[in-house]
C-alpha positions, 0 to 999 in steps of 0.5 A: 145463067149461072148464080153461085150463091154464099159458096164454101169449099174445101178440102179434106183437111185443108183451110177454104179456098172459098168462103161465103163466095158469091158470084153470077155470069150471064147467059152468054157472057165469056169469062176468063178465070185468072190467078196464082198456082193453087187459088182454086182457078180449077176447083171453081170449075169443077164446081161448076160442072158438078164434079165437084160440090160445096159444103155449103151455099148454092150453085145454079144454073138456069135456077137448077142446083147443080148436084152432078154433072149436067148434060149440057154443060161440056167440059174441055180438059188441058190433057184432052181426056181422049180413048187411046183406043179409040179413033179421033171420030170416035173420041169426037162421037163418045158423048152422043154414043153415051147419051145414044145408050142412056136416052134421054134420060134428063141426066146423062143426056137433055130430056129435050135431045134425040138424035139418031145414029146418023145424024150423031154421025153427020154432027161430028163430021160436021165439027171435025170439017170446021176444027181442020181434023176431017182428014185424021178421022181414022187415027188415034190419038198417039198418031196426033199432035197436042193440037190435033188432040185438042181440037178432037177434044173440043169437037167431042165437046161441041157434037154435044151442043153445050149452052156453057161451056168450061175450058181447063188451061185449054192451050197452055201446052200448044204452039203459039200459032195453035194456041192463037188458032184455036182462041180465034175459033173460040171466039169466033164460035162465040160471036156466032152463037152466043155461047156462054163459055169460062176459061181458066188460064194462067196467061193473063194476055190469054185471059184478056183475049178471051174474056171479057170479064176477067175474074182475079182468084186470090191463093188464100181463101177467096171471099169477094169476087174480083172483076175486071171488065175487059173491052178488049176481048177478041183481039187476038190480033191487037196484042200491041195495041195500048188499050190491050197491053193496058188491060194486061197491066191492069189484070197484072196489077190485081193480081199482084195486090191480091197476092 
């Protein structure tokens, strides 16, 4: 699904964070991004979503150069990018109220996605029922708790149906039983629908319950990619098991000779 092809970024000023970088996720694969403040965990995501764009080498997704942003790749951000003065509903609905303006253009909206009020309506209702957020449809985010904001966050991501889906430090500020809640949900939604989704995360016993890859960043200019298969994806609640505290001291071990 994804190829990222001899890839070279920097910034202004800056030495590369990538150089002759090279890298392919298949369609349905669920990866974790993992490494040390400032390796370019977010900036590869960026990337990835067309936010941000290479000085050189490729980045396509089903074969398409990705020069801005696609419409269905969803991004899910660590500081939930919600309306303050909108509505959780309405938060939930901004994607399809934007494609509802532009159409379906191949741009801003798929050229292969029409959707009416209504049913954009009944799609939302739809994610809040299954995120547990129904009943705050009427109140704003200031009204909410990082939990609830994130779930509103990722149901205005989901009504939009990605085919990937790309997660910024989606749970680095929520309460364990949140966080865990919300990887279950994740997970789960993989499982049933083949979801290619990225995650990039800081916690590497957040990296090996959610991917299974793992790809180890490096602070310095990265190169060749890194990656460990993980067998252990999905158990949330197997965090004791062996194989899991193995695979965390094995992500833990990469990183540190990488360093």
């Amino acid at each position: 699904m994804i190829n990222i092809e001899d890839l070279t970024f920097a910034y202004s000023g800056q030495p590369p964070i990538f150089q002759g970088y090279s890298l392919e996720i298949q369609r349905g694969e669920a990866l974790s991004i993992i490494g040390p403040s400032g390796c370019g965990k977010t900036t590869l995501l960026y990337l990835l979503a067309g936010l941000r764009h290479p000085q050189s080498g490729h980045i396509l997704i089903d074969q398409v150069s990705i020069k801005r942003p696609r419409p269905r790749s969803g991004l899910v951000l660590q500081d939930h990018g919600l309306l303050p003065w909108q509505t959780v509903r309405e938060n939930a609905r901004l994607g399809l109220t934007i494609w509802g303006f532009y159409g379906s253009d191949g741009r801003h909206a798929p050229v292969d996605e029409t959707i009416d009020a209504r049913q954009a309506d009944q799609r939302v209702d739809g994610w809040l029922t299954k995120l547990g957020i129904e009943n705050l449809r009427d109140q704003y985010p200031l009204q909410l708790s990082r939990g609830q904001r994130q779930r509103t966050a990722i149901a205005r991501t989901l009504a939009m149906q990605p085919d990937l889906l790309l997660m910024d430090e989606p749970f680095s500020a929520l309460d364990a039983p949140t966080r865990e809640d919300l990887q279950k949900f994740i997970i789960d939604l993989h499982a049933a629908t083949d979801l290619t989704y990225v995650i990039v995360t800081h916690d590497i016993e957040v990296a090996v319950v959610m991917g299974k890859k793992i790809l180890v960043l490096t602070k310095g200019c990265n190169q060749n990619a890194h990656m460990i298969d993980n067998a252990c994806a999905g158990l949330a609640a197997g965090r004791r098991q062996d194989a899991f505290q193995q695979t965390c001291e094995d992500v833990r071990h990469l990183l540190g000779s990488l360093t």
